[in-house]
ZAKOLDREN-910168 format. One record per residue: x, z, y of N, C-alpha, C, O in turn; residue in one letter. Coordinates in steps of 0.05 Angstrom, whole numbers. Layout:
<pts>
X|Z|Y|X|Z|Y|X|Z|Y|X|Z|Y|a
...
</pts>
This chain:
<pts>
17|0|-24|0|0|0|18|0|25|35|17|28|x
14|-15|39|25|-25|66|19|5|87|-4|5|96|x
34|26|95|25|44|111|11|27|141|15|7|155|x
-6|45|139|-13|44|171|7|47|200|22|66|204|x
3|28|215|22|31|238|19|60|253|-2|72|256|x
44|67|261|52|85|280|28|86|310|29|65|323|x
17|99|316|-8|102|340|10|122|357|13|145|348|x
22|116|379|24|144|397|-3|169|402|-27|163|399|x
5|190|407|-24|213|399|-27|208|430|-11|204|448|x
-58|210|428|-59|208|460|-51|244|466|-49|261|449|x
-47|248|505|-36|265|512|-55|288|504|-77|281|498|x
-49|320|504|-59|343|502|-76|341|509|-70|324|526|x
-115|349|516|-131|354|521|-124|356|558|-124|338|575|x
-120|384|561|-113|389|582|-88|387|594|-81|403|611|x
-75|371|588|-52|360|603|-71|331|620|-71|327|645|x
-87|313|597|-99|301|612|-113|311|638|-107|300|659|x
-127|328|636|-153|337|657|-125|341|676|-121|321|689|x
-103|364|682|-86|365|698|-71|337|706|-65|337|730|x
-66|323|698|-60|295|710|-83|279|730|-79|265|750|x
-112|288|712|-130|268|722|-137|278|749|-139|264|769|x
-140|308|748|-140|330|776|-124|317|800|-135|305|818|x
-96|319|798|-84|309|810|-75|284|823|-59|278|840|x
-95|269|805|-99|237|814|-118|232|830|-120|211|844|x
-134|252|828|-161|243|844|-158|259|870|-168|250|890|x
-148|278|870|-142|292|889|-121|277|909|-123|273|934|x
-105|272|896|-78|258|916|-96|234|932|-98|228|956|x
-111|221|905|-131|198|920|-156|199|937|-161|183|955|x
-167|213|933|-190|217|948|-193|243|962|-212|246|978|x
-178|259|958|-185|283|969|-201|307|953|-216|303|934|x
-193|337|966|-203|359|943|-234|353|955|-249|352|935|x
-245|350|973|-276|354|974|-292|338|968|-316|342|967|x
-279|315|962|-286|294|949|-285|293|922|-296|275|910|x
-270|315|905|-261|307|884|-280|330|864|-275|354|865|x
-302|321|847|-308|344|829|-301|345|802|-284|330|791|x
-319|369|786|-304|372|762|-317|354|745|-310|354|722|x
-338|336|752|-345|320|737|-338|293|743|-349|275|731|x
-321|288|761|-304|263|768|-277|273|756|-264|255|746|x
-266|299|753|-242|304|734|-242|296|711|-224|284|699|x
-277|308|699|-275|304|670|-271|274|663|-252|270|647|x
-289|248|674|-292|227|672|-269|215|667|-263|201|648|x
-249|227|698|-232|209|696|-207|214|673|-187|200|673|x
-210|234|656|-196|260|638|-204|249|611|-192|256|590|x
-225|229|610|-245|224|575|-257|254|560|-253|263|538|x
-270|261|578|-281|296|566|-305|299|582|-313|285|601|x
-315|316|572|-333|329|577|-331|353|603|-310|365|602|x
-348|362|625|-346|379|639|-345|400|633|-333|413|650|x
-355|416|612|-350|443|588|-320|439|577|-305|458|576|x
-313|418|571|-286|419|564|-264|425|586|-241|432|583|x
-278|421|611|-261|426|631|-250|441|642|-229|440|655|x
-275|468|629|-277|488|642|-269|511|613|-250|526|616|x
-277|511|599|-260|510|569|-233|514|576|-224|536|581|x
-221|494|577|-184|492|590|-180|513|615|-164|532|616|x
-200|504|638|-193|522|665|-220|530|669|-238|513|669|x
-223|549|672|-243|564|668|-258|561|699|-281|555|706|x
-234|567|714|-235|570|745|-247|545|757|-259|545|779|x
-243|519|738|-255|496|753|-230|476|772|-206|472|768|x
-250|466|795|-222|448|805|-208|467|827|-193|456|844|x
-212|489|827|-191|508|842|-171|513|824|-149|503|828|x
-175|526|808|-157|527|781|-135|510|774|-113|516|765|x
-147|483|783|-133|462|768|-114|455|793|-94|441|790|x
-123|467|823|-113|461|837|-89|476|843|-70|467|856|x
-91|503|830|-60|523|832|-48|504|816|-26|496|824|x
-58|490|784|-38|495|771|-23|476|774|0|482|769|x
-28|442|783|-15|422|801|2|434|819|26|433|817|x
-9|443|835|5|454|854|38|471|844|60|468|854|x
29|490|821|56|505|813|70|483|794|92|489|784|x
59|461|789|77|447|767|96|431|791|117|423|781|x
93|426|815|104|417|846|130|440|844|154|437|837|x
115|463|852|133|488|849|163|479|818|186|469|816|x
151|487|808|162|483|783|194|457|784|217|463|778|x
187|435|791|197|416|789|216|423|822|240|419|823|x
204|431|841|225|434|859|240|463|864|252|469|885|x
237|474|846|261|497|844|280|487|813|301|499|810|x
272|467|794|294|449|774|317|433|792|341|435|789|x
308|421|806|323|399|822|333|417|843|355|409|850|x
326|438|855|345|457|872|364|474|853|386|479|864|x
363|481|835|380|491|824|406|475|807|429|483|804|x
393|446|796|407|428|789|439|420|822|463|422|819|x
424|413|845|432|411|867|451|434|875|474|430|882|x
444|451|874|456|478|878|480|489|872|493|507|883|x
486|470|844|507|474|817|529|454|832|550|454|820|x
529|439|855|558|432|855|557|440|883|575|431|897|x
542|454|892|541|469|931|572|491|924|579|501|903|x
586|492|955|620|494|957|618|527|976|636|542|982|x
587|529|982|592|557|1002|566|559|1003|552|538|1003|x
552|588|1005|524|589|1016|508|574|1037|483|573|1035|x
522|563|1056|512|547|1077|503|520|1055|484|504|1054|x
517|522|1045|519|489|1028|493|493|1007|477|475|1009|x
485|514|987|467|516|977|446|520|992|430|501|991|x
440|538|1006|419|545|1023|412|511|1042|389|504|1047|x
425|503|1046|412|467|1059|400|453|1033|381|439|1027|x
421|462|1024|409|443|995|388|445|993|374|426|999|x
374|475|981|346|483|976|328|478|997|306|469|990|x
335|481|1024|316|480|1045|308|440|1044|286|431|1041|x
323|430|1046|329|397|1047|307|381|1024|289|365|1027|x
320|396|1000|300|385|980|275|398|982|258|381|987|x
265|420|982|237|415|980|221|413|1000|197|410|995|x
230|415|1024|210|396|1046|219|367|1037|206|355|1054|x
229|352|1026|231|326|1013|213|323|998|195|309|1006|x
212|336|974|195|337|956|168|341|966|151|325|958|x
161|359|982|136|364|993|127|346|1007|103|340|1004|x
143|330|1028|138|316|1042|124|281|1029|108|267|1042|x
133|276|1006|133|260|987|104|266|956|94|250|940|x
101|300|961|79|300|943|51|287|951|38|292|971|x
47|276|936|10|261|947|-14|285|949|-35|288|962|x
-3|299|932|-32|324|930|-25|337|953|-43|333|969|x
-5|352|963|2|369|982|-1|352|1013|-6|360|1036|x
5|328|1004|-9|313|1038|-37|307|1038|-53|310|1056|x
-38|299|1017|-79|297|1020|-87|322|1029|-101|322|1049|x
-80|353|1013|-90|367|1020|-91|380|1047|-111|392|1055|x
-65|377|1065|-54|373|1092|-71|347|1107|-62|341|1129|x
-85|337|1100|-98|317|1116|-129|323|1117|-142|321|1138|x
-140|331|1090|-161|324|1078|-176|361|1083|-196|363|1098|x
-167|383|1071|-162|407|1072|-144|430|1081|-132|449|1069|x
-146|424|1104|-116|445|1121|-122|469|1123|-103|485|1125|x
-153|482|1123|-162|509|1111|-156|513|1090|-140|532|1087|x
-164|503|1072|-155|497|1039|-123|514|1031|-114|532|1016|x
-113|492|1056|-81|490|1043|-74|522|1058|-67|542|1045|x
-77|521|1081|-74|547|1096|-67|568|1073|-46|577|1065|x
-99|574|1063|-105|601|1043|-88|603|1027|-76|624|1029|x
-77|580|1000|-54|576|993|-23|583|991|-9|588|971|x
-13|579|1026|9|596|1038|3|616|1045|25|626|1052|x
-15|632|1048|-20|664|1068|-10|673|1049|-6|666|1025|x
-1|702|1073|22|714|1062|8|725|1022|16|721|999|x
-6|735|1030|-21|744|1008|-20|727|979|-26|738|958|x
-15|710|979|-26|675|960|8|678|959|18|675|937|x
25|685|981|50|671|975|72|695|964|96|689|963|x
62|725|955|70|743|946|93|732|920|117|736|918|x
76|718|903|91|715|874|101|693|878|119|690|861|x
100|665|896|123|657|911|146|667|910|165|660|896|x
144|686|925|172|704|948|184|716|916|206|712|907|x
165|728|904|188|744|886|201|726|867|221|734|855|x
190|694|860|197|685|840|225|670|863|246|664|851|x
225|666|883|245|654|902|269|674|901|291|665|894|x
266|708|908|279|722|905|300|727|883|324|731|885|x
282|725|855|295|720|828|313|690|831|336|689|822|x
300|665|844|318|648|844|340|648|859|359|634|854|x
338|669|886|369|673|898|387|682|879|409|671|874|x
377|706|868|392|724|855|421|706|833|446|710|832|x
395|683|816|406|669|796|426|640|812|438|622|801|x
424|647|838|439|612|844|457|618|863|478|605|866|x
450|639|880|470|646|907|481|673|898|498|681|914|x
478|686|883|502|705|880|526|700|873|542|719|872|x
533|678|866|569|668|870|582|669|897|606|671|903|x
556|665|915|574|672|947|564|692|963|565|692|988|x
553|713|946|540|737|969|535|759|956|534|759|931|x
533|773|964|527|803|934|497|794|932|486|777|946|x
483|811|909|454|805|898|428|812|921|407|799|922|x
435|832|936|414|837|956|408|812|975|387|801|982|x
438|806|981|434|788|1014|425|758|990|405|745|996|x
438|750|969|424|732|955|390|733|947|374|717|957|x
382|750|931|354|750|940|339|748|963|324|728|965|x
342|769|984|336|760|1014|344|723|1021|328|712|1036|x
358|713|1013|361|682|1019|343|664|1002|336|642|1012|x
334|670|978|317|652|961|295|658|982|285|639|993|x
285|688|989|250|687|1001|256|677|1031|237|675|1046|x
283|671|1039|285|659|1069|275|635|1062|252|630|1069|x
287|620|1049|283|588|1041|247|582|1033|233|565|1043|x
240|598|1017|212|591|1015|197|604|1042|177|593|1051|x
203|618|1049|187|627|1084|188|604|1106|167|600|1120|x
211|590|1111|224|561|1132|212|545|1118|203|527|1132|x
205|543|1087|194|511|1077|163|521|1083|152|501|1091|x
148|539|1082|121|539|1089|117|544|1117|94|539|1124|x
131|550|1136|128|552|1158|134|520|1173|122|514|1193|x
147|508|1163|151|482|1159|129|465|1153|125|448|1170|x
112|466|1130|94|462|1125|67|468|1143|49|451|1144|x
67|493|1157|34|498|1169|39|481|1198|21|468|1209|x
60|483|1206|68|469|1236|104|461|1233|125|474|1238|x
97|422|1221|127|412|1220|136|408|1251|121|398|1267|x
166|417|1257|174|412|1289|178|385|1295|202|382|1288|x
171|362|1303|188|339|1302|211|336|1301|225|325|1284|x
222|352|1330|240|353|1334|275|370|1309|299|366|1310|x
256|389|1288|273|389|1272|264|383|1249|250|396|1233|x
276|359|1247|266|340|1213|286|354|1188|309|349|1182|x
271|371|1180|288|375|1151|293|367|1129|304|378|1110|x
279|335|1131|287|318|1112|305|306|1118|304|282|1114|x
323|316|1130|351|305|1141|367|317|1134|369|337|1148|x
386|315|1115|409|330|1102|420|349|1123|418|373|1121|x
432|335|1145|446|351|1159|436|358|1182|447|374|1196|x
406|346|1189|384|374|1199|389|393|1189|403|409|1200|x
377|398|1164|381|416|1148|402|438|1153|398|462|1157|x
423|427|1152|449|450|1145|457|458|1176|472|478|1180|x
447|441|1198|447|456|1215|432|477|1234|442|495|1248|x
411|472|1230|382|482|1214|405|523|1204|412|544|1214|x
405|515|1188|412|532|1168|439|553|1175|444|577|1169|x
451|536|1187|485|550|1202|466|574|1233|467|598|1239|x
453|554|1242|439|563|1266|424|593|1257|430|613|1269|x
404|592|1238|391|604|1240|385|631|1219|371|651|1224|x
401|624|1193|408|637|1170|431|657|1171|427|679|1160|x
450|654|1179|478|661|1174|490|669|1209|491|651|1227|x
496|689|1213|482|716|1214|450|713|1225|442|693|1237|x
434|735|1219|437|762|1203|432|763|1173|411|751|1169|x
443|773|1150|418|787|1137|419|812|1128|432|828|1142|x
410|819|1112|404|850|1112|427|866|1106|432|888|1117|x
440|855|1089|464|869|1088|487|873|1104|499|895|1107|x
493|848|1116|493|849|1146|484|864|1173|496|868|1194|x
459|870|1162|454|876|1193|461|910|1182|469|926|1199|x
456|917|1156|459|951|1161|489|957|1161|498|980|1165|x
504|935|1158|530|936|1163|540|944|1191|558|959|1198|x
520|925|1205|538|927|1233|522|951|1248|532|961|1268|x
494|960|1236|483|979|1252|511|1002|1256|522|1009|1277|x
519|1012|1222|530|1036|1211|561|1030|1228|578|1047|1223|x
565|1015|1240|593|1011|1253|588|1011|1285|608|1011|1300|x
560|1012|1295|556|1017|1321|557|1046|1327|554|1054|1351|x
</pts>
């Protein structure tokens, strides 16, 4: 008997619906976009939708959103691995993910389409487990050039400038400019930080 040909499996259930989320969203917009235009465009059912994400298309909207996250703290840390001095990592990180952000389709639709939306999102509150997962990433990428405190304090600097960046971009300082960026960064990073500054209090 002649086997049957090789079929690629189609993708996970809900990997689909998270792709399809994010397609319709980037395309049309979140208020435009429901969970029964997810499901459709997903090959499921709207119970299955909700089955997977319980939460619906908010749900689906963190989790796009953190798979963004996700992918631009890989490529900052990848980046990071041949940076020559903290100034040099810290541009790095700041550079790439207003790049990346600047370039995501969901995060500009939602900036066009939903700027309340997006608002709630960054408040400080929403951006808690942000900051600590940023903090953990100083710890792990800039402590070759700083002790662990002033390195943590630098991961939640970088994600504080990229969302402040985000709610009101300056024209005038484009940080998708490499060496915006690092000057950017010389200017406004390096002095103070904390360890720093209780340094120089205890010597006044």
């Amino acid at each position: 008997m002649t086997p049957a040909p090789a079929v690629d499996s189609p993708a996970p259930v809900a990997e689909r619906i998270v792709e399809a989320a994010a397609e319709l969203i980037a395309s049309q917009g979140l208020h435009a976009t429901s969970v029964d235009d997810i499901a459709a465009a997903a090959g499921c059912g709207r119970a299955t939708v909700y089955r997977w994400f319980p939460g619906g298309r908010a749900e689906l909207l963190d989790v796009t959103l953190d798979r963004g996250v996700d992918l631009i703290f890989g490529e900052c840390a990848q980046r990071i691995a041949r940076a020559r001095s903290l100034t040099d990592a810290v541009a790095v990180t700041v550079n790439v993910a207003v790049v990346w952000l600047a370039d995501d389709a969901v995060v500009q639709q939602l900036l066009a389409d939903a700027p309340d939306t997006f608002a709630t999102l960054i408040s400080p509150m929403r951006l808690e487990p942000l900051l600590e997962r940023a903090a953990q990433f100083g710890l792990d990428h800039f402590s070759r050039f700083t002790d662990p405190i002033t390195a943590a304090w630098v991961g939640e600097w970088c994600v504080r400038v990229v969302t402040d960046h985000l709610r009101s971009p300056a024209p005038v300082v484009d940080l998708t400019d490499p060496a915006v960026a690092r000057r950017f960064v010389e200017s406004f990073l390096v002095p103070p930080s904390p360890v720093q500054s209780r340094t120089q209090s205890r010597t006044q």
